[in-house]
mmCIF entry with sequence, helices, sheets and N, C-alpha, C, O atoms, coordinates in Angstrom:
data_MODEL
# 
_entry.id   MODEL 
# 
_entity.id                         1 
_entity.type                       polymer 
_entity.pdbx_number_of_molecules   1 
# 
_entity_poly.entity_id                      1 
_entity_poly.type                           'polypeptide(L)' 
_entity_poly.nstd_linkage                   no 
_entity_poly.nstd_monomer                   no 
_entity_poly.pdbx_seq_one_letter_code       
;(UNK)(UNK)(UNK)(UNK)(UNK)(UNK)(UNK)(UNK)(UNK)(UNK)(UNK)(UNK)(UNK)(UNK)(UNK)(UNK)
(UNK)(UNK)(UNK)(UNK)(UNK)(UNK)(UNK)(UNK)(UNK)(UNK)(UNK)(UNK)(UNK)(UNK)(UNK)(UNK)
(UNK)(UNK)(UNK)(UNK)(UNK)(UNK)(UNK)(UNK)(UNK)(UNK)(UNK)(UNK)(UNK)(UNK)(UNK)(UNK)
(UNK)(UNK)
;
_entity_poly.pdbx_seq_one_letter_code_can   XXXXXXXXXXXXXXXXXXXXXXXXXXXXXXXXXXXXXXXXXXXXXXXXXX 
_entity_poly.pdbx_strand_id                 A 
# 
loop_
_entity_poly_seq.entity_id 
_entity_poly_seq.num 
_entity_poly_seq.mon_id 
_entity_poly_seq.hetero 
1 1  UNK n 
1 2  UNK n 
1 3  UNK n 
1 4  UNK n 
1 5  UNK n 
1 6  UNK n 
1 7  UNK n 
1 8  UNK n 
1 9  UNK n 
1 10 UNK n 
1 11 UNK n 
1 12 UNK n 
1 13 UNK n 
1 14 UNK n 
1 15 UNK n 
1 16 UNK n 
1 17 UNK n 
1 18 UNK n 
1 19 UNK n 
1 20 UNK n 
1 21 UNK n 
1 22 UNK n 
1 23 UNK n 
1 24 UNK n 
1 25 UNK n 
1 26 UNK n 
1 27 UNK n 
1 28 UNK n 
1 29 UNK n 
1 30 UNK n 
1 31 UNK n 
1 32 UNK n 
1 33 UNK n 
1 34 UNK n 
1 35 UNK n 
1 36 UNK n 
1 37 UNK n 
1 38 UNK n 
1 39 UNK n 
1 40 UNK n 
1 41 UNK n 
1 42 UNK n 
1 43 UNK n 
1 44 UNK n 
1 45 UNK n 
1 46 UNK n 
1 47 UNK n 
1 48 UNK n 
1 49 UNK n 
1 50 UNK n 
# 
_struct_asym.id          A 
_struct_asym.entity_id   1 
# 
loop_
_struct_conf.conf_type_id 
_struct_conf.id 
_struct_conf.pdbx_PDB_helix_id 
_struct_conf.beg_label_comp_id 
_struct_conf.beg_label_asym_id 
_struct_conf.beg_label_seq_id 
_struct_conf.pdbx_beg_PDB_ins_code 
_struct_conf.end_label_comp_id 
_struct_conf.end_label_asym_id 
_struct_conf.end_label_seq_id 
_struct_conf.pdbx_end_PDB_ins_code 
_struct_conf.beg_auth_comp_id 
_struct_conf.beg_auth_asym_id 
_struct_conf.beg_auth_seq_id 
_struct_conf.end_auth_comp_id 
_struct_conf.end_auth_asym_id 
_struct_conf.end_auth_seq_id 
_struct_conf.pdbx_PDB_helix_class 
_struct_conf.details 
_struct_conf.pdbx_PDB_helix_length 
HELX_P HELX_P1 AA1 UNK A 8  ? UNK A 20 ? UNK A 8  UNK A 20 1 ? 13 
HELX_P HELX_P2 AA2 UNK A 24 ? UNK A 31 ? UNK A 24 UNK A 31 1 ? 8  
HELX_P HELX_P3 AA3 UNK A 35 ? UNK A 43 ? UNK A 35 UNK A 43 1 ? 9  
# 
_struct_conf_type.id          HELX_P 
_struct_conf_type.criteria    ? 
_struct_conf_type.reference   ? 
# 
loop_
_atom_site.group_PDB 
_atom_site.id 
_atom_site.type_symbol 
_atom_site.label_atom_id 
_atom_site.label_alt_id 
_atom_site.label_comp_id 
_atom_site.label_asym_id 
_atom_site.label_entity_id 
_atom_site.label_seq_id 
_atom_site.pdbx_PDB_ins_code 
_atom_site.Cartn_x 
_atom_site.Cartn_y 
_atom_site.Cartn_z 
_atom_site.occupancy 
_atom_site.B_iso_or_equiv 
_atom_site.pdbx_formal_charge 
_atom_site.auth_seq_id 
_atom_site.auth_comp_id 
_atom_site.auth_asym_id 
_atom_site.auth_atom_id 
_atom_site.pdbx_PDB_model_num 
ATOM 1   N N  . UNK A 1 1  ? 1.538  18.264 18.242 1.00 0.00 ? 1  UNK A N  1 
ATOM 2   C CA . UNK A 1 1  ? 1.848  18.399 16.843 1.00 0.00 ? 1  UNK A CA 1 
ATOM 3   C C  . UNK A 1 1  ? 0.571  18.720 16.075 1.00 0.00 ? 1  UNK A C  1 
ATOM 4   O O  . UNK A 1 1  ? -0.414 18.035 16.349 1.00 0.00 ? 1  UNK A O  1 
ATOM 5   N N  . UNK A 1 2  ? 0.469  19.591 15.230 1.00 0.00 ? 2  UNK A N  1 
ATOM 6   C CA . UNK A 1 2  ? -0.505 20.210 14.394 1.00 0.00 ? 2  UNK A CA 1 
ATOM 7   C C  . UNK A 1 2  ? -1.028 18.838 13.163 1.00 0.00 ? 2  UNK A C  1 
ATOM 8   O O  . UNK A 1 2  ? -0.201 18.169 12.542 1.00 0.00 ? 2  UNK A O  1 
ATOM 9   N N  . UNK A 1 3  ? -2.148 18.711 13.070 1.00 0.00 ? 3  UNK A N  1 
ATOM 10  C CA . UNK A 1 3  ? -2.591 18.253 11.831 1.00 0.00 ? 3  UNK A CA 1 
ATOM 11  C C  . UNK A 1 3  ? -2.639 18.774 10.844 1.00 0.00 ? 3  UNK A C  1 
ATOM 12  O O  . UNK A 1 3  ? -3.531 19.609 10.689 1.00 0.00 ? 3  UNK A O  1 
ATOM 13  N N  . UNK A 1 4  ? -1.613 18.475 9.661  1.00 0.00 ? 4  UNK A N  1 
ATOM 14  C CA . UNK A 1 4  ? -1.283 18.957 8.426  1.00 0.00 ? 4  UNK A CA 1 
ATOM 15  C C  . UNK A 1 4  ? -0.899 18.308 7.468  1.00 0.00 ? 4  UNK A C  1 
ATOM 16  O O  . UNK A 1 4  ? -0.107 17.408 7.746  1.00 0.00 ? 4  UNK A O  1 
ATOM 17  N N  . UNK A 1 5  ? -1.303 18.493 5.918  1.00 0.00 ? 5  UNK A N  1 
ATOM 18  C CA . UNK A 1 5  ? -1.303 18.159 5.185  1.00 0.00 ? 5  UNK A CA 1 
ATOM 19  C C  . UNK A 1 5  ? 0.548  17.776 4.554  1.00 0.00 ? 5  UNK A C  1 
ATOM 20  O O  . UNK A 1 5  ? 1.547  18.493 4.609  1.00 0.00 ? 5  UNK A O  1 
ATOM 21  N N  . UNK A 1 6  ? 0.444  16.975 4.238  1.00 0.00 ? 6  UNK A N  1 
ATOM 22  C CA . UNK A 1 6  ? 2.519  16.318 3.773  1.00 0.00 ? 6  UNK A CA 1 
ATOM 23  C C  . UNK A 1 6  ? 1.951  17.140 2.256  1.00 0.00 ? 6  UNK A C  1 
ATOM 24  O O  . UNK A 1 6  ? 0.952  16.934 1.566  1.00 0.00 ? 6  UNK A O  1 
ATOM 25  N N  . UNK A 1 7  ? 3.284  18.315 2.100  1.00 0.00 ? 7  UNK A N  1 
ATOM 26  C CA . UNK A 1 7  ? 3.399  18.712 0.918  1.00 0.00 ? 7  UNK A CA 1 
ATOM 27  C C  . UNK A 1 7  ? 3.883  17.688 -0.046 1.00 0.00 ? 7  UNK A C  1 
ATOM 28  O O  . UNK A 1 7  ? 3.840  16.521 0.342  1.00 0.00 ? 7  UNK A O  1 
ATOM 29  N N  . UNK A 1 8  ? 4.365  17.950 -1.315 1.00 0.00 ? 8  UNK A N  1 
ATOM 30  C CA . UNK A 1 8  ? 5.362  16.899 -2.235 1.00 0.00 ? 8  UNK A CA 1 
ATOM 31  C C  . UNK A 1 8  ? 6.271  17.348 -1.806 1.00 0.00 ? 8  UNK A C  1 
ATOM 32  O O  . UNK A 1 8  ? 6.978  16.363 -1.596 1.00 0.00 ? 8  UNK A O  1 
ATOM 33  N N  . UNK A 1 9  ? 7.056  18.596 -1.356 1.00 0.00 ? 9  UNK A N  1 
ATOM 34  C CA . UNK A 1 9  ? 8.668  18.046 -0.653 1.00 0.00 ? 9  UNK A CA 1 
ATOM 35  C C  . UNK A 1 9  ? 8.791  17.145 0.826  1.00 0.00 ? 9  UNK A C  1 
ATOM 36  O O  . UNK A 1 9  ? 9.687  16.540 1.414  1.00 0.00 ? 9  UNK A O  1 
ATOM 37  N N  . UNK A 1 10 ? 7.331  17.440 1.050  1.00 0.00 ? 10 UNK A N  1 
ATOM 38  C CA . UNK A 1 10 ? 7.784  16.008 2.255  1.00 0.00 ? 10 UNK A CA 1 
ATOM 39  C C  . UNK A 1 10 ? 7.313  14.589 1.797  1.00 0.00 ? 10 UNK A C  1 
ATOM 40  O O  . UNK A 1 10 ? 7.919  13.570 2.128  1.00 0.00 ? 10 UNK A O  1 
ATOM 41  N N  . UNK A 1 11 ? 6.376  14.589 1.140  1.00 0.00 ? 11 UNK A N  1 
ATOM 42  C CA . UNK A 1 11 ? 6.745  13.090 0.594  1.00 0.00 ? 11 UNK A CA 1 
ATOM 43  C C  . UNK A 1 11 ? 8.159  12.724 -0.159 1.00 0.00 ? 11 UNK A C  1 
ATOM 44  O O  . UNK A 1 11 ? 8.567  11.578 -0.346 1.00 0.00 ? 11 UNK A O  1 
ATOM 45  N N  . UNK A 1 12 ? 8.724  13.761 -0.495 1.00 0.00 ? 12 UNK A N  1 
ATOM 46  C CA . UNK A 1 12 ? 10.030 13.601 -1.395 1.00 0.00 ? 12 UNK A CA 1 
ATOM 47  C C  . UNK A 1 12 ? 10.937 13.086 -0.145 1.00 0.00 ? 12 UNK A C  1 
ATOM 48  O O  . UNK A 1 12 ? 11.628 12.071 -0.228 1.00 0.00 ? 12 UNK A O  1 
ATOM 49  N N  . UNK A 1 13 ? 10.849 13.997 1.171  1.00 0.00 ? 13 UNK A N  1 
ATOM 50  C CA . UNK A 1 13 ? 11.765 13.918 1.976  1.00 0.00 ? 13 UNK A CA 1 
ATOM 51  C C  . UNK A 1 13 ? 11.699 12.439 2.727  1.00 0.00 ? 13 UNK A C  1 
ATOM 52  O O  . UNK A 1 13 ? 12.755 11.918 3.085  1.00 0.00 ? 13 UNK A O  1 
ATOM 53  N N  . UNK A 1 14 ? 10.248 11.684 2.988  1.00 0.00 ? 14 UNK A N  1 
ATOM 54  C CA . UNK A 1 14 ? 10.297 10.739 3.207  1.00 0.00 ? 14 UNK A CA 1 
ATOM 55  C C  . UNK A 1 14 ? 11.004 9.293  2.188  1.00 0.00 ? 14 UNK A C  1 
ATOM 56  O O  . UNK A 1 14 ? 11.791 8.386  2.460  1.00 0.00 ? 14 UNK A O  1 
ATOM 57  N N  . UNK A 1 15 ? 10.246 9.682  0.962  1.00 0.00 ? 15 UNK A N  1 
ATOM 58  C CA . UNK A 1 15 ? 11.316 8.735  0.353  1.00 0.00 ? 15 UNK A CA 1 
ATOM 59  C C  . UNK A 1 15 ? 12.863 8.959  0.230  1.00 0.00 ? 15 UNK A C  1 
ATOM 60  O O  . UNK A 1 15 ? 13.418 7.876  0.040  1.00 0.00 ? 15 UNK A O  1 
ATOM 61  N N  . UNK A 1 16 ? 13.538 9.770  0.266  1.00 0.00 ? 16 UNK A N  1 
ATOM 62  C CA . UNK A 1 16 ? 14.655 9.906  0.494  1.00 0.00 ? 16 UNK A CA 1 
ATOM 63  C C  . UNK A 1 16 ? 14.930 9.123  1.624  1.00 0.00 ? 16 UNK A C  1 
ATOM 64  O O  . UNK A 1 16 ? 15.360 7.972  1.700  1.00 0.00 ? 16 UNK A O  1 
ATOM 65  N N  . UNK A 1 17 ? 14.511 10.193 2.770  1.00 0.00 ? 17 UNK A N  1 
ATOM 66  C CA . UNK A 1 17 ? 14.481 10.044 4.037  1.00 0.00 ? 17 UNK A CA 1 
ATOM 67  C C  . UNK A 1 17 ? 14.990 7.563  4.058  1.00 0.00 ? 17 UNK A C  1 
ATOM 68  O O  . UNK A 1 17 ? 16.000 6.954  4.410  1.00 0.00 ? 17 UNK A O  1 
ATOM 69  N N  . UNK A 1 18 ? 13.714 7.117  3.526  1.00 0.00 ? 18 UNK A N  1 
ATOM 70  C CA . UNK A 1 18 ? 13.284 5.948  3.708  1.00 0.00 ? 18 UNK A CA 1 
ATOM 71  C C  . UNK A 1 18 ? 14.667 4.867  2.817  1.00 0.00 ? 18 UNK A C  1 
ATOM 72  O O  . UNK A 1 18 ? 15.173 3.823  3.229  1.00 0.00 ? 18 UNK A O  1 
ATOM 73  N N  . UNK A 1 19 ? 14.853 5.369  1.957  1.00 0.00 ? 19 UNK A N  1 
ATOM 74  C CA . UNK A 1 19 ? 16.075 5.322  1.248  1.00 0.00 ? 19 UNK A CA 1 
ATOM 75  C C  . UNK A 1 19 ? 17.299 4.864  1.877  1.00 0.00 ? 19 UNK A C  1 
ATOM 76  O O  . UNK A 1 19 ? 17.784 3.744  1.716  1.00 0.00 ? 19 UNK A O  1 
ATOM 77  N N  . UNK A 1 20 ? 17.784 5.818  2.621  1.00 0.00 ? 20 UNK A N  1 
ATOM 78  C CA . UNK A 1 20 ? 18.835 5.793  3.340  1.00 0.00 ? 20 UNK A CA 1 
ATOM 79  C C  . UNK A 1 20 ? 18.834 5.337  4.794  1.00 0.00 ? 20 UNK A C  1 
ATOM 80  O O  . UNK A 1 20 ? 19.857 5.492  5.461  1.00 0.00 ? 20 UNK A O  1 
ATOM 81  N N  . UNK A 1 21 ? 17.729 4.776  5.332  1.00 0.00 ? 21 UNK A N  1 
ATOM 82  C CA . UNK A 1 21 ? 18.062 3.890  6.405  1.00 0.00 ? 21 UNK A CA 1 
ATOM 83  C C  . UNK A 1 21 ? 17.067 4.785  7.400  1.00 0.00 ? 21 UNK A C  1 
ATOM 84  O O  . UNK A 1 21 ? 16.714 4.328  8.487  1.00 0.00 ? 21 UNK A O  1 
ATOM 85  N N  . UNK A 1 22 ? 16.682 5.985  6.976  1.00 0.00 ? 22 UNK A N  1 
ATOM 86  C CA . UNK A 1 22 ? 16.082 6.938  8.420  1.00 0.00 ? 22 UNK A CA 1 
ATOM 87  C C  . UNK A 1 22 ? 14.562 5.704  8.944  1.00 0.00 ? 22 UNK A C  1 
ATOM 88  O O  . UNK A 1 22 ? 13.927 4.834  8.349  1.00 0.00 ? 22 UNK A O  1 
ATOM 89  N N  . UNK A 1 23 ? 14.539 6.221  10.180 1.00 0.00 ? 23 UNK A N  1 
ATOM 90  C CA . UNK A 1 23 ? 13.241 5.559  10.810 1.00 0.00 ? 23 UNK A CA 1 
ATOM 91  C C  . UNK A 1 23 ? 12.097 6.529  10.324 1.00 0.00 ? 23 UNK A C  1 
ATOM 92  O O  . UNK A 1 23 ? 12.288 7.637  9.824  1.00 0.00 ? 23 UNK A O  1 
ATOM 93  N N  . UNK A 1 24 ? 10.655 5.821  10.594 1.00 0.00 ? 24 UNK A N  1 
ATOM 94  C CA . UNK A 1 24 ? 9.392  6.245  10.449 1.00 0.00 ? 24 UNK A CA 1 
ATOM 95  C C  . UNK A 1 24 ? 9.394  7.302  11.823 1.00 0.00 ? 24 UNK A C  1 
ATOM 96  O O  . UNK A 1 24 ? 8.872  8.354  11.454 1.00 0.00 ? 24 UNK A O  1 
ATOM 97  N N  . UNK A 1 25 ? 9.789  7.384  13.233 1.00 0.00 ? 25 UNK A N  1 
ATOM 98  C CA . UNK A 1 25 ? 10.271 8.067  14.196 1.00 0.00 ? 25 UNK A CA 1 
ATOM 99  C C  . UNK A 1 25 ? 10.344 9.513  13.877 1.00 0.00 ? 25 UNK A C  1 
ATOM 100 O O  . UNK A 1 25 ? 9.586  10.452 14.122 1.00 0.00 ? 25 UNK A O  1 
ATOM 101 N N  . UNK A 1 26 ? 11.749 9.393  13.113 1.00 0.00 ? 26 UNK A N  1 
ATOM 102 C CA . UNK A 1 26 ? 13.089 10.096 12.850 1.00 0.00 ? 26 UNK A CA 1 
ATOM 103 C C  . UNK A 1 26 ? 12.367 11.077 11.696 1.00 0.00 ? 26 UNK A C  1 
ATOM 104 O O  . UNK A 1 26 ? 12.243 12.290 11.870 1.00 0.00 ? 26 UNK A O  1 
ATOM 105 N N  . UNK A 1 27 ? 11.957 10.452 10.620 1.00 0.00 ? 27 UNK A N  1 
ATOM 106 C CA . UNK A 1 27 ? 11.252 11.367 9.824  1.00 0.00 ? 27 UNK A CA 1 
ATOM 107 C C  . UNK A 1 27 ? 10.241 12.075 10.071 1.00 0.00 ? 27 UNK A C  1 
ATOM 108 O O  . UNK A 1 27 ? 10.254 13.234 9.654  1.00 0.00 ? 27 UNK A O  1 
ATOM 109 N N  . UNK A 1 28 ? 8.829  11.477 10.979 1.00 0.00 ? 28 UNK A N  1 
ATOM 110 C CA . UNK A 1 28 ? 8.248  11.876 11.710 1.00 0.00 ? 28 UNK A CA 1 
ATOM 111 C C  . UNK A 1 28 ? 8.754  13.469 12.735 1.00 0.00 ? 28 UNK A C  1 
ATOM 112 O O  . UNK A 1 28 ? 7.884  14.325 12.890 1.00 0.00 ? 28 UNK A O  1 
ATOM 113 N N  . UNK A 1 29 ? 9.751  13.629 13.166 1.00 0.00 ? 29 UNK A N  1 
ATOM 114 C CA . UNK A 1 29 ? 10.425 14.211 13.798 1.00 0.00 ? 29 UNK A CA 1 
ATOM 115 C C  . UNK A 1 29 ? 11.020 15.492 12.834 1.00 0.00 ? 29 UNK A C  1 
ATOM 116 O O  . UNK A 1 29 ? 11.029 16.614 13.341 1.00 0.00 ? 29 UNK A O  1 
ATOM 117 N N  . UNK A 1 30 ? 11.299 15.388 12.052 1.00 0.00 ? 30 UNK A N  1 
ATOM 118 C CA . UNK A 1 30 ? 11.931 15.944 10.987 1.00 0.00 ? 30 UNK A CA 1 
ATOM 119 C C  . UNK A 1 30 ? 10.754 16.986 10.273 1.00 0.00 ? 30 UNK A C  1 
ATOM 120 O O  . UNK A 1 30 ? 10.883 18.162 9.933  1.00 0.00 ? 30 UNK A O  1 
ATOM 121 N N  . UNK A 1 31 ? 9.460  16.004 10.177 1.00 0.00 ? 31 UNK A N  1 
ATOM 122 C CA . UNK A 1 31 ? 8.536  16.959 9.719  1.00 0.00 ? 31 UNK A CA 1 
ATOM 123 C C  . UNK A 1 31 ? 7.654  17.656 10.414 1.00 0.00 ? 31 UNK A C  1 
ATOM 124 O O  . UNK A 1 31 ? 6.949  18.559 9.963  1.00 0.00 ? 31 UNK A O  1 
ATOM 125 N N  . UNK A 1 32 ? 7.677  17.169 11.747 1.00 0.00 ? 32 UNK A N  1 
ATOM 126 C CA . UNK A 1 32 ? 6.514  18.049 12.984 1.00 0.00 ? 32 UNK A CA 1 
ATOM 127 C C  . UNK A 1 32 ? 5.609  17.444 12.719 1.00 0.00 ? 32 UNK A C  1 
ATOM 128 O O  . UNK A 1 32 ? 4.620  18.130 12.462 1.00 0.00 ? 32 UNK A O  1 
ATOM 129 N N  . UNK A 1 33 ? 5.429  15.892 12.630 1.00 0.00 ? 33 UNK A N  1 
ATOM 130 C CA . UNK A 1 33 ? 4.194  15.373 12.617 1.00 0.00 ? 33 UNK A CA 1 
ATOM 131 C C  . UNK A 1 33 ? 4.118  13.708 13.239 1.00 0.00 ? 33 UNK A C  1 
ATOM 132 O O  . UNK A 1 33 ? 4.858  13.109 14.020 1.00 0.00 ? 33 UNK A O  1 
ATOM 133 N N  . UNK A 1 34 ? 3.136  13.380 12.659 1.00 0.00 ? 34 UNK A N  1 
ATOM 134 C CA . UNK A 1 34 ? 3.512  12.058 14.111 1.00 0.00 ? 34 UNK A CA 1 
ATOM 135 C C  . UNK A 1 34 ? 3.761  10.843 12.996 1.00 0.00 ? 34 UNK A C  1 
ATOM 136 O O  . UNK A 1 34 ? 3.718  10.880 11.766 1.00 0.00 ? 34 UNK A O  1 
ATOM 137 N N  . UNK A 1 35 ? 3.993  9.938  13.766 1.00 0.00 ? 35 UNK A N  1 
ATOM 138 C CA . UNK A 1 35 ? 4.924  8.480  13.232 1.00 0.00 ? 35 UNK A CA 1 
ATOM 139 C C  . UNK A 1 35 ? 3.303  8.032  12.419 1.00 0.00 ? 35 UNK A C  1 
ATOM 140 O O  . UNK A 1 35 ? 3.165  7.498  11.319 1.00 0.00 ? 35 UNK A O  1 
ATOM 141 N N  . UNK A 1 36 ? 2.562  8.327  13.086 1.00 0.00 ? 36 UNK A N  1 
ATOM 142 C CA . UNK A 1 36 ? 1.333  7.337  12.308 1.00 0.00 ? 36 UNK A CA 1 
ATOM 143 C C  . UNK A 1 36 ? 1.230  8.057  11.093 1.00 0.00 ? 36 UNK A C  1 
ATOM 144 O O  . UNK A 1 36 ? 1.429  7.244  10.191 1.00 0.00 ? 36 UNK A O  1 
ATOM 145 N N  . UNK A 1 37 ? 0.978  9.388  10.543 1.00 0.00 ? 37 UNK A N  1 
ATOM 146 C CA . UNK A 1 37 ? 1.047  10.038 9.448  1.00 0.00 ? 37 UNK A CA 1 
ATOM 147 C C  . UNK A 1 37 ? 2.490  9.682  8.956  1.00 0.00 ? 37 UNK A C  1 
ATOM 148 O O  . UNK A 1 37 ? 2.152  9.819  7.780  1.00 0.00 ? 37 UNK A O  1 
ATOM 149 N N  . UNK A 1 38 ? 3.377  9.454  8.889  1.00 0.00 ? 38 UNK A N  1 
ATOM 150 C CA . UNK A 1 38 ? 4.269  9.067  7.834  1.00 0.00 ? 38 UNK A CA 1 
ATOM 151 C C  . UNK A 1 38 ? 3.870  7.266  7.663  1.00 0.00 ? 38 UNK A C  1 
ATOM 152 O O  . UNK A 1 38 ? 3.887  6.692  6.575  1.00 0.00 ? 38 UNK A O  1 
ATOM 153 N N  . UNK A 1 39 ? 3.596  6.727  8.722  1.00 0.00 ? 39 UNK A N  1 
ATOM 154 C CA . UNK A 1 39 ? 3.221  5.186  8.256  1.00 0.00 ? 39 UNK A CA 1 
ATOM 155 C C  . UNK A 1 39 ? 2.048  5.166  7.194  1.00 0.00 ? 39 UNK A C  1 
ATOM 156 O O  . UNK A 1 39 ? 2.194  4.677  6.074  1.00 0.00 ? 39 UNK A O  1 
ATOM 157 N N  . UNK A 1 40 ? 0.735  5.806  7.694  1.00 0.00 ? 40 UNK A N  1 
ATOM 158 C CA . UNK A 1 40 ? -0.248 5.727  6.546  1.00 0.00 ? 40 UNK A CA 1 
ATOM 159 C C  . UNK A 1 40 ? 0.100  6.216  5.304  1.00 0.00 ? 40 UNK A C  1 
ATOM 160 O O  . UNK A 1 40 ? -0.691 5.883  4.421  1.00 0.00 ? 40 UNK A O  1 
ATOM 161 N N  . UNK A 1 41 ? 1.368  7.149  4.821  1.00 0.00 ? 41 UNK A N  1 
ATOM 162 C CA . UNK A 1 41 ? 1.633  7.718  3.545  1.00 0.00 ? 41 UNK A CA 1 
ATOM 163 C C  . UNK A 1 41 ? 2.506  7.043  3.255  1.00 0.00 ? 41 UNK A C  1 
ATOM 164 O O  . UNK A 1 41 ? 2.795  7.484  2.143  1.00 0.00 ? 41 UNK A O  1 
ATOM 165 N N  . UNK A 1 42 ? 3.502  5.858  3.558  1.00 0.00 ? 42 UNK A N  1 
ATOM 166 C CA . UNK A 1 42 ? 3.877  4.876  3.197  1.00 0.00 ? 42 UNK A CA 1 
ATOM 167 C C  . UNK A 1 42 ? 2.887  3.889  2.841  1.00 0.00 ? 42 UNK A C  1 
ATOM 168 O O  . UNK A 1 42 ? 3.003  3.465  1.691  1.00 0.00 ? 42 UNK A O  1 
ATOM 169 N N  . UNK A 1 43 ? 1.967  3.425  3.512  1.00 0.00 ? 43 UNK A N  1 
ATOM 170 C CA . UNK A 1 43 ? 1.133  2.750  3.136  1.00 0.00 ? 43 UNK A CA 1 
ATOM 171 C C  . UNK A 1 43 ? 0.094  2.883  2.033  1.00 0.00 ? 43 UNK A C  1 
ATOM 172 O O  . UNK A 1 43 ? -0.221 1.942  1.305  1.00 0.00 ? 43 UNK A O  1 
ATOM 173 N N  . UNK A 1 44 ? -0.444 4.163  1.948  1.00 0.00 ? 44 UNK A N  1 
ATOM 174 C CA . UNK A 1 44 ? -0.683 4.635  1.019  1.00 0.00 ? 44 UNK A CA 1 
ATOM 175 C C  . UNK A 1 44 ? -0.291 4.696  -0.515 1.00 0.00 ? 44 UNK A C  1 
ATOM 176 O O  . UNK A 1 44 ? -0.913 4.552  -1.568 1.00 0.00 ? 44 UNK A O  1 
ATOM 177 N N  . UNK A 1 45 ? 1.108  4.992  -0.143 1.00 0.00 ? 45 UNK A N  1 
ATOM 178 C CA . UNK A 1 45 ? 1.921  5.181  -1.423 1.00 0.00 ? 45 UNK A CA 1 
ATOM 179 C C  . UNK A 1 45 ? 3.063  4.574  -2.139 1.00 0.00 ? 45 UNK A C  1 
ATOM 180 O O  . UNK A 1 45 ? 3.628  4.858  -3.194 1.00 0.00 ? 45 UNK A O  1 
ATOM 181 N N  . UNK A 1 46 ? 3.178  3.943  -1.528 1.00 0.00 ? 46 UNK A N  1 
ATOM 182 C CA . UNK A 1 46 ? 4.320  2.479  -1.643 1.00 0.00 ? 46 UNK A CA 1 
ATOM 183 C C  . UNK A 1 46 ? 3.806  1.092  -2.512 1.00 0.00 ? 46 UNK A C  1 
ATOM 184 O O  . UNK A 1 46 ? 4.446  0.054  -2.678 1.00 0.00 ? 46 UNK A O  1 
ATOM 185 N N  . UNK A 1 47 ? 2.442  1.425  -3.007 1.00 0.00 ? 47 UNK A N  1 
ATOM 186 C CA . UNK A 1 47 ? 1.283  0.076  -3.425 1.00 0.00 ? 47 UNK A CA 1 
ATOM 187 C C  . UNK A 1 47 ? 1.644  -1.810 -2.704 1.00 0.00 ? 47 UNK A C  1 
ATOM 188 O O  . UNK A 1 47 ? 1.393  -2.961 -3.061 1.00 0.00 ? 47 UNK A O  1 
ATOM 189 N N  . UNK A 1 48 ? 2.254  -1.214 -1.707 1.00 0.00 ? 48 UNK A N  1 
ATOM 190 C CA . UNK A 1 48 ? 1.508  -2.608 -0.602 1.00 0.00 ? 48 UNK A CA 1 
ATOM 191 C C  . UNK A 1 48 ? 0.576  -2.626 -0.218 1.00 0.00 ? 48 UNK A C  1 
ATOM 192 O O  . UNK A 1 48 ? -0.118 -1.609 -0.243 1.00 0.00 ? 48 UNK A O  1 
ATOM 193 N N  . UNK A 1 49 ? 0.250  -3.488 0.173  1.00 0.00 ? 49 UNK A N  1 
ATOM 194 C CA . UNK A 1 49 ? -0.778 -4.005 1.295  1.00 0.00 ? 49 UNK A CA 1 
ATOM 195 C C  . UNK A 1 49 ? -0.424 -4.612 2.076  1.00 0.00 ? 49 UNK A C  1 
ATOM 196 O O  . UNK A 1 49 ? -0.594 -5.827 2.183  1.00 0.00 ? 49 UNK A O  1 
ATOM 197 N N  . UNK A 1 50 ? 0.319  -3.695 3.012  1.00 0.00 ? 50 UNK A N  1 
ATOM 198 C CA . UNK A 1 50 ? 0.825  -4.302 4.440  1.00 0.00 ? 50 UNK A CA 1 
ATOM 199 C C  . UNK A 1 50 ? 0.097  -4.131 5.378  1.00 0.00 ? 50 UNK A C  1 
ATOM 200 O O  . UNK A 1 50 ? 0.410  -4.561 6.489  1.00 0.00 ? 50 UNK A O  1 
# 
């Protein structure tokens, strides 16, 4: 999988995505990128500190 930057329709698509029950996996999958890049942009952007 290529290292690439999450446009705003894929952060859109993750919160959606996250919304409705999809996995960190599943979305991962969806965007051609790996599970750890959608976890750190949850983490990132969600203002936890998990």
């Amino acid at each position: 999988m290529k290292h690439k930057h999450l446009t705003l329709q894929n952060r859109h698509y993750i919160e959606i995505s996250l919304k409705s029950g999809s996995s960190q996996t599943a979305i991962a999958k969806a965007l051609e990128t790996t599970q750890g890049t959608i976890s750190k942009e949850i983490k990132r952007n969600t203002g936890l500190n998990v």
